[in-house]
N, C-alpha and C positions, 0 to 999 in steps of 0.2 A: 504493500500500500504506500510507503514511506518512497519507493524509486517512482509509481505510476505521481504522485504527487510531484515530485521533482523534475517529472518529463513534463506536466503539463507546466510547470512554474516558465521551465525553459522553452516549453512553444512561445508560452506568451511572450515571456521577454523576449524571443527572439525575433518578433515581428517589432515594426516600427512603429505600427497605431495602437491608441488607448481601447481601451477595453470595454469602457463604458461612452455612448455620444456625451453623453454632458458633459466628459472631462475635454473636451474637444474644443479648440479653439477654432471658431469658422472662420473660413478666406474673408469674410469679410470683417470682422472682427479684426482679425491680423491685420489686411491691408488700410484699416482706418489708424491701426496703430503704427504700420510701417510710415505713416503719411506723417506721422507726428516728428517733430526735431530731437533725434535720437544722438545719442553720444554711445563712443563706444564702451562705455561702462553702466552699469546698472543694478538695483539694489531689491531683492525679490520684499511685496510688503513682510513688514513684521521680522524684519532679521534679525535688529537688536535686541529683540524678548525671547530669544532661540539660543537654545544649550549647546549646538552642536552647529555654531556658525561656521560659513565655509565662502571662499573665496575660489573659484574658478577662472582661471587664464588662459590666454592659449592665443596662438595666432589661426589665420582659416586661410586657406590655398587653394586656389585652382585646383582642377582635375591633375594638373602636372604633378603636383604633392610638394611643388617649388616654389613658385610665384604666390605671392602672399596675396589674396582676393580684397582690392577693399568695399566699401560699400554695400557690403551685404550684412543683411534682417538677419541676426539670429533673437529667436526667443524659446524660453524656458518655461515649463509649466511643472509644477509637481503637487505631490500630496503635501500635509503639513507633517509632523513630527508624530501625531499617531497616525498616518497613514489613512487619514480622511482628504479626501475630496472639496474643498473649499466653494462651490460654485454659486454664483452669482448672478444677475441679472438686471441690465440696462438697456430700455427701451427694446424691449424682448428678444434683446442677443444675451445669452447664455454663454459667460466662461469662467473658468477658474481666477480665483483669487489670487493664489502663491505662481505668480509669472512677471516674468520681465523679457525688456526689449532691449536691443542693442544695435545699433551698427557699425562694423569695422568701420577701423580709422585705414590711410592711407597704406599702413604695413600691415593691414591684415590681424591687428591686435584687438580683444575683447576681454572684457572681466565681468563677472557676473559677483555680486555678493548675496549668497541665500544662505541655505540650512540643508543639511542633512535630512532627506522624507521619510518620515517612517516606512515601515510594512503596511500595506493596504490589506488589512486583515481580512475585508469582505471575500477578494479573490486571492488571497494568500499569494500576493503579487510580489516581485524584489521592490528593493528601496531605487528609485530610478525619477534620472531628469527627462521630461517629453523636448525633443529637441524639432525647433522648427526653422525652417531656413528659407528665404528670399534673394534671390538672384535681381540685379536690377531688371526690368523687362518682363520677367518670368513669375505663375503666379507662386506664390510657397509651397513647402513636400517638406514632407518629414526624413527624419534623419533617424538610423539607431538610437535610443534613449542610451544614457550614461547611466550605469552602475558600479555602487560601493564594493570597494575587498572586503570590507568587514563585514559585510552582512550577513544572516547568519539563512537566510535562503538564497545563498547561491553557494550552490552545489559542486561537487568535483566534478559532475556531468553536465552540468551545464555551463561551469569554465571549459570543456573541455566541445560543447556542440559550440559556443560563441570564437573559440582558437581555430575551429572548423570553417567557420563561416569569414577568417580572415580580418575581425574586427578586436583581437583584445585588449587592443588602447581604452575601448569602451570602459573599460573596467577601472574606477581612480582607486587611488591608492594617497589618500589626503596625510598629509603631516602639517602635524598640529603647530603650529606658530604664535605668542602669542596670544592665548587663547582663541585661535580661529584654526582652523581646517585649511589649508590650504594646499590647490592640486594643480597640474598641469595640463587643459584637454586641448591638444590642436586639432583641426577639421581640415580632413582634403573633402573638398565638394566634390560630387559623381559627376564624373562625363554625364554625356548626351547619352551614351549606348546605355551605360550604370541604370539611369534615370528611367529608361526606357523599361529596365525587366524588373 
């Protein structure tokens, strides 16, 4: 019972979309917020009240995995700290609370400042960032979510199906600074063909 639970843990993480629509932030929702005067740094609500604060860095690159991409949308969405769903609603668009927006500066650099998400207990989900990305021109797509080493559902099978799948940067590995968390995530954006399948 204890490995079919662990296979379904890592289906899920293994896809890029949320599990449930309302944790979903819609293209429109996003594109009203990509329209806003973004910097490339940004601070998830409620971080200062959070135990297990965390800073994320990174630069984002072209498909090349060389050229630093600037001007592209990245945004972040997650659970809070018990692993609830925050969701909210204006002018009857529906999205989550715990997210932020960002866009690269001219080398490609972003910071995010949030929190470690709990376990989403409903669906015995990992502790994971929903990553979402804007090309200029192009509309947003999702991107593998990010997840913690230390969390205590991910699995040697499912570190071992995500090394399969060519992505284990996925996985942070945060050292504490400070009192903050702090980790390294750089992003190659997908080709055209990537994008496609």
């Amino acid at each position: 019972m204890k490995t079919l639970i662990s296979l379904i843990c890592c289906s899920l993480v293994l896809s890029a979309t949320h599990l449930v629509n309302a944790q979903e932030v819609s293209n429109a929702s996003f594109i009203y917020q990509a329209s806003q005067d973004l910097s490339n740094t940004d601070t998830i609500p409620g971080f200062e009240s959070k135990t297990n604060k965390l800073k994320i860095s990174g630069i984002v690159y072209d498909s090349d995995g060389i050229t630093p991409a600037s001007n592209i949308i990245i945004s972040i969405e997650q659970a809070d700290e018990r692993g609830d769903f925050d969701v909210r609603e204006v002018n009857g668009e529906r999205y989550l609370h715990n997210r932020g927006f960002i866009k690269t500066d001219a080398d490609g650099a972003y910071t995010f400042y949030t929190y470690i998400p709990g376990n989403d207990r409903r669906f015995n989900m990992l502790q994971q960032l929903f990553v979402k990305v804007k090309e200029p021109n192009d509309p947003p797509y999702e991107i593998a979510s990010i997840l913690f080493d230390e969390d205590p559902l991910l699995t040697k099978l499912c570190r071992k199906r995500i090394a399969k799948k060519g992505d284990p940067s996925r996985i942070l590995k945060p050292t504490l600074v400070d009192g903050v968390f702090v980790a390294q995530k750089d992003i190659v954006l997908p080709s055209v063909v990537d994008a496609l399948n």
